[in-house]
C-alpha positions as CSV (number, residue, x, y, z in Angstrom):
1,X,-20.3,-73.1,-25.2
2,X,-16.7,-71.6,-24.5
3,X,-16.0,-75.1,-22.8
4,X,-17.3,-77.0,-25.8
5,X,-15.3,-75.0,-27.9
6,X,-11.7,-75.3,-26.4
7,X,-12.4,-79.2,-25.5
8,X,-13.2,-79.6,-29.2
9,X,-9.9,-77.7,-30.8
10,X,-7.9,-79.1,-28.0
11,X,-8.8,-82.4,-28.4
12,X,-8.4,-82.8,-32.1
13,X,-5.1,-80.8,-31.7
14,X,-4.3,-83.2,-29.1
15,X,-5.1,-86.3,-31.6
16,X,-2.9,-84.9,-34.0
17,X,-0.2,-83.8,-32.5
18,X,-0.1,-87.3,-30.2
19,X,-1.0,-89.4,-33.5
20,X,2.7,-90.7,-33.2
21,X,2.1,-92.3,-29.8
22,X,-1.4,-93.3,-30.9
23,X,0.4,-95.7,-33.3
24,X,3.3,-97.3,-31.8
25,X,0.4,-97.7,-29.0
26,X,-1.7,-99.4,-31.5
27,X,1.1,-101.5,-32.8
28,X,2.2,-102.9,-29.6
29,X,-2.0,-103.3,-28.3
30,X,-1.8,-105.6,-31.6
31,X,1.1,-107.9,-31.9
32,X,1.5,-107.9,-27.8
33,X,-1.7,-110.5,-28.0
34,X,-4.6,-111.1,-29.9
35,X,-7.6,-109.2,-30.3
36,X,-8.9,-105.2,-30.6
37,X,-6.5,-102.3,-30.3
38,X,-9.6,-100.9,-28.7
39,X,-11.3,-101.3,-25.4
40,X,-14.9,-100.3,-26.2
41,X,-17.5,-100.1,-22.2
42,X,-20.4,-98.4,-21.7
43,X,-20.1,-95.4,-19.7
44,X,-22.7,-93.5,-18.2
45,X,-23.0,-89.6,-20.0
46,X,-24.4,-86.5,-19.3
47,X,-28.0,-86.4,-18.3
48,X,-27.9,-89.9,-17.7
49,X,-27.2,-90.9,-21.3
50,X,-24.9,-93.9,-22.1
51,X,-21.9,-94.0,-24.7
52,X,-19.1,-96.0,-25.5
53,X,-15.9,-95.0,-23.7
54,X,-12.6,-95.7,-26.1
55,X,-9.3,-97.1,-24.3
56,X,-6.5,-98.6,-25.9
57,X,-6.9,-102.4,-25.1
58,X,-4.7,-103.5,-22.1
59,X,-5.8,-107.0,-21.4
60,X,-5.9,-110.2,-22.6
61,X,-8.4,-111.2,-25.5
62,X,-11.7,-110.7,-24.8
63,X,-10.7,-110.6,-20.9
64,X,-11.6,-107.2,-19.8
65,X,-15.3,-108.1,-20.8
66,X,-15.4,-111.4,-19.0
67,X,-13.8,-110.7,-15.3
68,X,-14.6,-108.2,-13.1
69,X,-15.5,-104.6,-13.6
70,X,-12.5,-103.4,-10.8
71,X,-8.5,-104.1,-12.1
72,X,-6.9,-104.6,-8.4
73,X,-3.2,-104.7,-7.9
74,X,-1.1,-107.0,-10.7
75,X,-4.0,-108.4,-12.5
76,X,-3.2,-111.5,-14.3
77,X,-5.4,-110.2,-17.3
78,X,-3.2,-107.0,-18.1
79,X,-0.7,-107.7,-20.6
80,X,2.8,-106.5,-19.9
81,X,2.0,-103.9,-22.9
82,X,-0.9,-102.9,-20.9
83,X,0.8,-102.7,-17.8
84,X,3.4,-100.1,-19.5
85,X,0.0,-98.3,-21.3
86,X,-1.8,-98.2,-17.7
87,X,1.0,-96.8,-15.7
88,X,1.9,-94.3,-18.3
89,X,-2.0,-93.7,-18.8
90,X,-1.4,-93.7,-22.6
91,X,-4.4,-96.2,-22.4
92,X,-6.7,-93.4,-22.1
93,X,-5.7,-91.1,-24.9
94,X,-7.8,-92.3,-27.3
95,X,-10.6,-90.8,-24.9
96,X,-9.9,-87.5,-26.7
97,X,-12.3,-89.0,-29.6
98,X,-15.0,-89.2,-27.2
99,X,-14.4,-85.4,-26.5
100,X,-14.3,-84.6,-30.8
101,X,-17.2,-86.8,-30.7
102,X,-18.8,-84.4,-27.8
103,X,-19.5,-87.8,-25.2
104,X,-16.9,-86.1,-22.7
105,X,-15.2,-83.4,-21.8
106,X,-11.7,-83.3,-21.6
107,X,-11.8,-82.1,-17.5
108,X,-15.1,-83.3,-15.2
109,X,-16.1,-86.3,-13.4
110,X,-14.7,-89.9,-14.5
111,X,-17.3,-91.6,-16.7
112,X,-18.6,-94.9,-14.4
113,X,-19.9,-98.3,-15.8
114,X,-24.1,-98.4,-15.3
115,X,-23.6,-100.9,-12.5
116,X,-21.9,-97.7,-9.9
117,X,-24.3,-94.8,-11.0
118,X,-27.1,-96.9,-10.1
119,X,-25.6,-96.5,-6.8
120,X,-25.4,-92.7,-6.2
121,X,-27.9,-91.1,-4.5
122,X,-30.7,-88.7,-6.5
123,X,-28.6,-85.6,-5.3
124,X,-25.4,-87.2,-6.5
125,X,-26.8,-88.0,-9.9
126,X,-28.5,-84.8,-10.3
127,X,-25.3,-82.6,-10.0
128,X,-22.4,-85.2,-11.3
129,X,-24.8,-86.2,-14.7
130,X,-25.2,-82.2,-15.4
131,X,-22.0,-81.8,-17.3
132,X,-20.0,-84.3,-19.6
133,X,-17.6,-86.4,-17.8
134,X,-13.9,-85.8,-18.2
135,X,-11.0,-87.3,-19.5
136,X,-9.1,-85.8,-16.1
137,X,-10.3,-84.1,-12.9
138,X,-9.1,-83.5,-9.5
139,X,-10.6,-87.1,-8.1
140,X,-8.5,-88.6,-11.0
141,X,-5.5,-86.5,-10.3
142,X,-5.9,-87.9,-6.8
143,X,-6.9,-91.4,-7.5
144,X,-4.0,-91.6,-10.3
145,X,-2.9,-94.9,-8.2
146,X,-6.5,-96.7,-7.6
147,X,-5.5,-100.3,-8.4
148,X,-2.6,-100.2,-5.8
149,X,-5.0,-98.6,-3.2
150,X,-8.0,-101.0,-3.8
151,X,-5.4,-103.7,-3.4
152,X,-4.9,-102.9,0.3
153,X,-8.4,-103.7,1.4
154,X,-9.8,-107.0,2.6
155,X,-12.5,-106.2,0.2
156,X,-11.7,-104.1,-2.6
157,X,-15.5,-103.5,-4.2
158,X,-17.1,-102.7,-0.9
159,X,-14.2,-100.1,-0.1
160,X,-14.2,-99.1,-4.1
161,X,-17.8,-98.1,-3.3
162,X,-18.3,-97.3,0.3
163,X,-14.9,-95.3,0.6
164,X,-13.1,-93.9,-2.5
165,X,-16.5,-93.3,-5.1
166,X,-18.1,-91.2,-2.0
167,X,-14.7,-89.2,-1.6
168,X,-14.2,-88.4,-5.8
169,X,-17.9,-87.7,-5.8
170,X,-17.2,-84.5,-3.2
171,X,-14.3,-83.9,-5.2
172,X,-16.6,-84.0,-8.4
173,X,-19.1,-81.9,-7.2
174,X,-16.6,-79.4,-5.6
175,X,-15.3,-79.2,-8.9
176,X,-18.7,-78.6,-11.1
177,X,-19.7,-75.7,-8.5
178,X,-16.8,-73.9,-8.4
179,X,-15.0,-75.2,-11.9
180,X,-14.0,-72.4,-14.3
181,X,-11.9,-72.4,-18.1
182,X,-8.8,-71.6,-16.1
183,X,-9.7,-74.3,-13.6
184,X,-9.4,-77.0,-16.5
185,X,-6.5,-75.9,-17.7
186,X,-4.2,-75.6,-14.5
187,X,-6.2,-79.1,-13.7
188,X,-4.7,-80.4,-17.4
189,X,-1.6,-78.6,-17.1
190,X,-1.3,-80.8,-13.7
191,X,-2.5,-84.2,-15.4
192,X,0.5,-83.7,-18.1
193,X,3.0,-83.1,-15.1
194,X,2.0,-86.5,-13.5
195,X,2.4,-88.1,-16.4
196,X,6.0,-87.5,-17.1
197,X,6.0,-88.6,-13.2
C-alpha cells in the first residue's frame, strides 16, 4: 500500500511538473512524420494480466507494429526525432500514466511483449508477475544501452533471449526479494543521473 501510494503522488507530480517536455515531445512525435504521438503494445502485468504500455512514438508510421519486436543498432524505422527521444529516454515518460493508471510501478521489472513471458520458466513467472512492472529497475539501469549490445551478436533474438533476459531476470528477482521504499528511490534517484548522462 505504501508503494502504491508514493508511485501514485510521484507519478502524477512527475506528469505535471514534466508536462513541458511532454509537449514539445508530442509536437516533434507529430510534425517529425505522420501518424500517433503514441506508441500503444501489449505488455504483460502483474499476475499475468495484459495492458497497454504508453511510449511516445519513435518510428515511422505504423512501423513499430509491422517489423520486428527487437530495435537493434541504427534501425532504419526510428525517426531521427525518435532517435533523440530513445537516447534521452524521454520516449518512456509517458509510462508514468500507466503508473496513475496503477498498470505499473514506477521501479520493478520491465514490462515484456506476450511473445518473451511465454518463455520464462513457472518459477520465473511466479516471482517476476508478483508485483507491477516498473518504469526503471536495476536490469534497466544496466541494460540502459540494449540496442547497441544486441547489435554485436551474430544473432540478436537468440542472445536477447538466451543471454541478456536470463541475466535481468536474476537482477529482477534479486530486486523483488530484497527491494524496499528506499531501494526505489536511490534506484530512481540513479535512473535521473543517467539521464542527464
Amino acid at each position: 500500500m505504501v508503494k502504491r501510494t508514493f508511485d501514485f503522488c510521484s507519478a502524477l507530480g512527475g506528469l505535471i511538473v514534466l508536462s513541458p517536455i511532454f509537449l514539445l515531445a508530442a509536437l516533434s512525435v507529430k510534425l517529425s512524420s505522420p501518424g500517433a504521438i503514441f506508441f500503444r503494445q501489449v505488455r504483460i502485468g502483474r499476475y499475468g494480466v495484459p495492458f497497454r504500455i504508453f511510449k511516445f512514438r519513435t518510428m515511422r508510421g505504423d512501423e513499430p507494429t509491422s517489423g520486428p519486436i527487437l530495435t537493434i543498432g541504427a534501425d532504419p524505422r526510428i525517426t531521427r526525432v525518435g532517435h533523440f527521444l530513445r537516447t534521452s529516454k524521454i520516449d518512456e515518460l509517458p509510462q508514468l500514466i500507466n503508473v496513475v493508471l496503477g498498470d505499473m510501478s514506477l521501479v520493478g521489472p520491465r514490462p515484456e511483449v506476450p511473445k518473451y513471458v511465454e518463455k520464462w520458466t513457472p518459477a520465473q513467472r511466479e516471482i517476476i508477475l508478483s508485483v507491477r512492472p516498473g518504469v526503471t529497475g536495476p536490469a534497466s539501469l544496466q541494460f540502459r544501452n540494449q540496442t547497441e549490445l544486441l547489435a554485436k551478436y551474430d544473432d540478436p533474438e537468440a542472445a536477447y533471449e538466451t543471454v541478456i533476459t536470463q541475466e535481468k531476470l536474476k537482477l529482477c528477482e534479486d530486486y523483488i526479494r530484497t527491494g524496499t521504499l528506499w531501494t526505489d528511490i536511490r534506484l530512481i534517484l540513479q535512473t535521473a543521473v543517467s539521464l542527464f548522462h
